[in-house]
C-alpha positions in Angstrom: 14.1 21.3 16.1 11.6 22.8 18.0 12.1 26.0 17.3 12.1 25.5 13.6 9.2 27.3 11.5 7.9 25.3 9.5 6.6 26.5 5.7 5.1 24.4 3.7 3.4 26.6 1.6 6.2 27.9 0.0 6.7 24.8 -1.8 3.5 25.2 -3.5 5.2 29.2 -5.4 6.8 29.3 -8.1 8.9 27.7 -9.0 8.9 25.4 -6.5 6.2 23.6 -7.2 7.4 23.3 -10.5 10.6 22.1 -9.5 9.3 19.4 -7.7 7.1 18.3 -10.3 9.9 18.4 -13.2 12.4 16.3 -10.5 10.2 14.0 -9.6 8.8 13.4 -13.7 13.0 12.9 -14.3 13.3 10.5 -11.5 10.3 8.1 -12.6 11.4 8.8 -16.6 15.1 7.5 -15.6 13.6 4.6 -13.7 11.6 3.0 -16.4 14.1 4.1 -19.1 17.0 2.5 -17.1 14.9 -0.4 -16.5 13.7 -1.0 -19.9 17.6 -1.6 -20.9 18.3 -3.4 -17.4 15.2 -6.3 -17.7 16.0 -7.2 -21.5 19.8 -7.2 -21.5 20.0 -8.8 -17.8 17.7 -11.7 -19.0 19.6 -12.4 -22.2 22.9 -12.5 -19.2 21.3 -14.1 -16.8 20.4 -17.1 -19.4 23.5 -17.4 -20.8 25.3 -18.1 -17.9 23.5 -21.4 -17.5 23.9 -22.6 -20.8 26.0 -25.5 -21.3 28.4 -23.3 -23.7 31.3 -22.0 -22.0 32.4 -19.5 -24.1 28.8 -17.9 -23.5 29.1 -19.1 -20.0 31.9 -17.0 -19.5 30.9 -13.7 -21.5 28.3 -13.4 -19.1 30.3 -14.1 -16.1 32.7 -11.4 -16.8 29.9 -8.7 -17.5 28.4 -9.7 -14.4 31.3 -9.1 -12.4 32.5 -6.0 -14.2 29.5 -3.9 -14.0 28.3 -5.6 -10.1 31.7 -5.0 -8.5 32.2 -0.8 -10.1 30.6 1.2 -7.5 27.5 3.1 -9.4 29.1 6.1 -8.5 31.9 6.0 -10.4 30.5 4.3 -13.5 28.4 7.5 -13.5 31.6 9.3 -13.6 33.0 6.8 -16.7 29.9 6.9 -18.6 30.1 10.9 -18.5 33.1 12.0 -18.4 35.7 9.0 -19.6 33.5 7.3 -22.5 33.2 10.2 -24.5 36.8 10.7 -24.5 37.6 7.1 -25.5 35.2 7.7 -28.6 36.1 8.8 -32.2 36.8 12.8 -31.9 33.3 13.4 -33.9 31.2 11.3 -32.1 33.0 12.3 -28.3 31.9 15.7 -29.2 27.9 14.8 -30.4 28.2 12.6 -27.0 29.2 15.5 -25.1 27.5 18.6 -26.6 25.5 17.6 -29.5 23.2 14.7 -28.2 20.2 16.2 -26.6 19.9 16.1 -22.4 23.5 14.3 -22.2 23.3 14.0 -18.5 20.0 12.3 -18.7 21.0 9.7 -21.3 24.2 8.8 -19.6 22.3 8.2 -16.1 19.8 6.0 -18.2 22.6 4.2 -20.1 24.4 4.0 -17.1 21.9 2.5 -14.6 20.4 0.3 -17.5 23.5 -1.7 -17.7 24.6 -1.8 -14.0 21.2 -2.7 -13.3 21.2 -6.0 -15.9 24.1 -7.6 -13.8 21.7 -7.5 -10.9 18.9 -8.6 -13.2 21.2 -11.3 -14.7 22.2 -12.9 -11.3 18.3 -13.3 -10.4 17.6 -14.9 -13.6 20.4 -17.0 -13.5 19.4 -18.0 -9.7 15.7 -18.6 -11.0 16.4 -20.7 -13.8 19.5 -23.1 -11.6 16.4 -23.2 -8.9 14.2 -25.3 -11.5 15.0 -28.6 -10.9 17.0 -30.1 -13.8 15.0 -32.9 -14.4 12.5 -30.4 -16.1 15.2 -29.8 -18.6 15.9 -33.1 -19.0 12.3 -34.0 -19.4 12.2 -31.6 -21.9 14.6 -32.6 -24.2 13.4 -36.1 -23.8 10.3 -35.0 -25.5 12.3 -33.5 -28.2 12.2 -30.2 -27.1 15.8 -28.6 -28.3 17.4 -26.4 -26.1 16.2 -22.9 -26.9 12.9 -24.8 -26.8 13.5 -26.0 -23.4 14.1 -22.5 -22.4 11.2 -20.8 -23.7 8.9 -23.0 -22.8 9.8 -24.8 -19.7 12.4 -22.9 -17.9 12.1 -19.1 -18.5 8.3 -18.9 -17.7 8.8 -20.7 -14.1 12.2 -18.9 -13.4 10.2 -15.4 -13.8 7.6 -16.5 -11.8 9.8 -17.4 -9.1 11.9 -14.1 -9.2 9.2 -11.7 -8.7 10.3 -10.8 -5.6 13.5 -9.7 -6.4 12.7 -8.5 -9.2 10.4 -6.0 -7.6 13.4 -5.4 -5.2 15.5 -4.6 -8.4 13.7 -2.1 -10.3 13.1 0.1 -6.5 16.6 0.1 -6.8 16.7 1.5 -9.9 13.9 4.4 -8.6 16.4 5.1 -6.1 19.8 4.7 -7.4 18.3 7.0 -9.9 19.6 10.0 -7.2 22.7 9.5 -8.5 22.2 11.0 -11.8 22.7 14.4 -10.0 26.5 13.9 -9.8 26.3 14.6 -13.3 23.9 17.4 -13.7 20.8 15.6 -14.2 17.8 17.5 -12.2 15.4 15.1 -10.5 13.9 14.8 -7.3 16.6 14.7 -5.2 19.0 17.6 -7.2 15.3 19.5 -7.4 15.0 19.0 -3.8 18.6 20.5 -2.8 17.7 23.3 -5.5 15.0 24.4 -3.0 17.1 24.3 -0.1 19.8 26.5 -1.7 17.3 29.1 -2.5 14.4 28.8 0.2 16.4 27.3 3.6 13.4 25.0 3.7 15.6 22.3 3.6 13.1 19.8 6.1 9.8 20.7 3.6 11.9 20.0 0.9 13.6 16.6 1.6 10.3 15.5 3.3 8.6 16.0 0.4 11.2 14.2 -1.3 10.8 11.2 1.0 6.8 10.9 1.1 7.2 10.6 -3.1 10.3 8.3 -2.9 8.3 6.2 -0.7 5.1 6.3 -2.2 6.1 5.2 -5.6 7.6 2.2 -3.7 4.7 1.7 -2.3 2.7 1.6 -5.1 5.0 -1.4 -7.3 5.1 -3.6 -4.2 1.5 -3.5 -4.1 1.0 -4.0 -7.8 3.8 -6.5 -7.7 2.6 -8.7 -4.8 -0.7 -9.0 -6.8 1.2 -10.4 -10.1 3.1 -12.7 -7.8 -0.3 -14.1 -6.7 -1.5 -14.6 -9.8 1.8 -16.0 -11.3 2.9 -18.1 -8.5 3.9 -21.5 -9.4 1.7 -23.8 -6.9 4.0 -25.5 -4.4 7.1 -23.4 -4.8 6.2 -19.7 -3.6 4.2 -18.6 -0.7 2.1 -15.7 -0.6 1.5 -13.9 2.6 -1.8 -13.0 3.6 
């Protein structure tokens, strides 16, 4: 390592630089695409698995455990090259060639819906943390269920799951990596590209690394603030 010369500034040629750039616009565009499908359809999950209906009960359960216990890896590889297969000949073949940036939309499809298990067991956790008396109180006031939901246990649960929340959606950033098992170029692909073709494989992964990490930086601080704002008095505690 010590004998290793260092070039930095080749990362700033073309089309380096612009490889970066492109790679690391992908990475963030999966991300909030991805999470965008994860935060709606994980909610909706998460919910139904502590309704008192167990038909529900148990459609959620079974998603849950489908899409938590397949390795992201290979439900890229399902999503990609299996799905389209399984599909009605004409729309297999729009899937596969016809639909614009295939790769892309797959790895957004793809993590969306692994990621709303995840999503789903925090909101399930946050709403069974609520004491029930609150939903009892609730319908003693003749609040009906749904009522009890949106106004009572929903809007504390989220308050309560910030945390992991936040914890979720960095794992969305960086499972996003993935997407370059199926041809998708963002930061991390973009970074091997310059490897391949410059041997500046430290510059490139470094550079890599500072943006992974700075992103992450950026939503904890921004999420720590909400979770001050939004903190339910007595149940969280905010470090200074």
């Amino acid at each position: 390592m010590g004998s290793y010369r260092w070039n930095w500034p080749i990362l700033l040629e073309d089309p380096y630089f612009g490889w970066i750039v492109s790679g690391f616009g992908n990475t963030c565009l999966i991300a909030v695409l991805a999470w965008l499908i994860a935060f709606p359809l994980g909610s909706v999950i998460g919910i139904a698995r502590t309704t008192e209906i167990r038909a529900i009960r148990l459609v959620g359960t079974v998603y849950v455990e489908i899409f938590r216990n397949i390795p992201l890896l290979a439900q890229m590889f399902l999503w990609y090259f299996v799905v389209p297969e399984l599909l009605p000949e004409d729309w297999g073949r729009w899937v596969k060639r016809d639909m614009p940036y295939p790769q892309f939309w797959t790895s957004v499809i793809c993590l969306g819906l692994y990621t709303a298990s995840r999503v789903a067991e925090q909101v399930r956790s946050g709403i069974e943390a609520i004491s029930r008396g609150q939903r009892f109180a609730g319908l003693a006031m003749g609040l009906t269920e749904p009522q009890v939901y949106r106004y009572v246990l929903i809007p504390v649960a989220y308050r309560i799951i910030i945390p992991s929340l936040t914890s979720d959606f960095l794992g969305v950033f960086k499972n996003s990596s993935l997407a370059l098992t199926i041809g998708v170029l963002e930061l991390t692909s973009q970074a091997r590209q310059i490897e391949e073709y410059t041997f500046a494989a430290f510059e490139a992964f470094a550079t890599a690394t500072v943006l992974y990490c700075a992103v992450t930086g950026i939503v904890i601080v921004a999420m720590r603030q909400v979770e001050r704002v939004t903190r339910v008095p007595g149940t969280i505690t905010i470090q200074a």
